[in-house]
N, C-alpha and C positions, 0 to 999 in steps of 0.2 A: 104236918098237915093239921094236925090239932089246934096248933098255935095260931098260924096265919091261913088256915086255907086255902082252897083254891090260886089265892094271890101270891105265897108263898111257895108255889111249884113254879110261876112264871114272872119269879121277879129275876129281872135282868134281862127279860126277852125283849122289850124297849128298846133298850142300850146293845143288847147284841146284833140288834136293825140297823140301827144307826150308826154302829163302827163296822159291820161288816160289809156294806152295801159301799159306801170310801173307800172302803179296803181293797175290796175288786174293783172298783174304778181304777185307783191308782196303782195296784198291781197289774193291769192287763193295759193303763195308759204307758207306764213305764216299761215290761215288756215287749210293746212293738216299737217303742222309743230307740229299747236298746238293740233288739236286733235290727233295726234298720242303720244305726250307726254302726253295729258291728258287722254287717254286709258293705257297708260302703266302705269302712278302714279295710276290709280284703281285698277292695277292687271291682265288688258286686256293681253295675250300675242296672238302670232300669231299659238300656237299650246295647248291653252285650250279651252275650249267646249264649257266654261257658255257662256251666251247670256246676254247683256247688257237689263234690265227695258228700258219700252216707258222714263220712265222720266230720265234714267244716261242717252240715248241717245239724249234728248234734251238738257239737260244740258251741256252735252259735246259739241254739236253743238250749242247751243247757244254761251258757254264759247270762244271758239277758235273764233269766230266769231266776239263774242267783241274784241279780241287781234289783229285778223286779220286788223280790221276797225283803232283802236288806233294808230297799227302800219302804215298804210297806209295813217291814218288823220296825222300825225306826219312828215313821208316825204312827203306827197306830199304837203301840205298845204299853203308852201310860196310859191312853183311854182304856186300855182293855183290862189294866192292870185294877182302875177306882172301879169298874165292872163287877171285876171278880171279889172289890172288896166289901162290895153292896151286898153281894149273892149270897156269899159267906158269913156275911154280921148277924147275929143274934141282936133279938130286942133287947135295950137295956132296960124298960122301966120308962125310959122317956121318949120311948118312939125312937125310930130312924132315923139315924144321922143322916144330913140329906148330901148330896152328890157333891156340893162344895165343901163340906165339911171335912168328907170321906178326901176328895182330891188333897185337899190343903194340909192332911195331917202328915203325912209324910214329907209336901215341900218345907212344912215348919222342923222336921224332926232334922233334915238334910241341914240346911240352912240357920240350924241354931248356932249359938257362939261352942259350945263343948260337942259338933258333932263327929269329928273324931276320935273322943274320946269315950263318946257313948258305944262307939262300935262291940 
């Protein structure tokens, strides 16, 4: 608080808008994506009678639910990752690494010629 102030309790609240607001989009587009195809691979149709069991109706909501989460861990994951590495930096002296800087250091650390050997 001394350091940065005010701005320093809410930094990253930007970026936590902006990837978590995608996030539920695409986790709540892809769970009814997936339970609707996991209703119709049963036999579910929109103009037959039967009534789905307590336990196909959790399964199916469970099922889509893992898909929905997998696909949602999957993209959002490195954005949330250069996030947390914002949040967490201390000042060097030169100011703030800025948001491409922070993304790019890890793709260069992955992608250099000895990075299996730096592991």
């Amino acid at each position: 608080m001394r350091s940065e102030g005010l701005y320093g309790i809410y930094r990253g609240f930007g970026l936590t808008t902006l990837i978590q607001s995608p996030a539920s989009a695409l986790w709540w587009g892809t769970y009814g994506a997936a339970q609707y195809t996991i209703w119709r691979s049963l036999g579910y149709r929109d103009d037959i009678e039967k009534k789905p069991s307590s336990i196909e109706m959790v399964s199916v909501q469970a099922s889509a639910g893992l898909v929905a989460g997998a696909l949602s861990l999957v993209v959002t994951t490195p954005i949330d990752t250069v996030k947390t590495r914002l949040q967490v930096m201390d000042n060097y002296g030169d100011g703030r690494p800025s948001i491409t800087k922070t993304a790019m250091t890890p793709l260069a650390y992955f992608y250099s010629p000895n990075f299996p050997l730096k592991l």
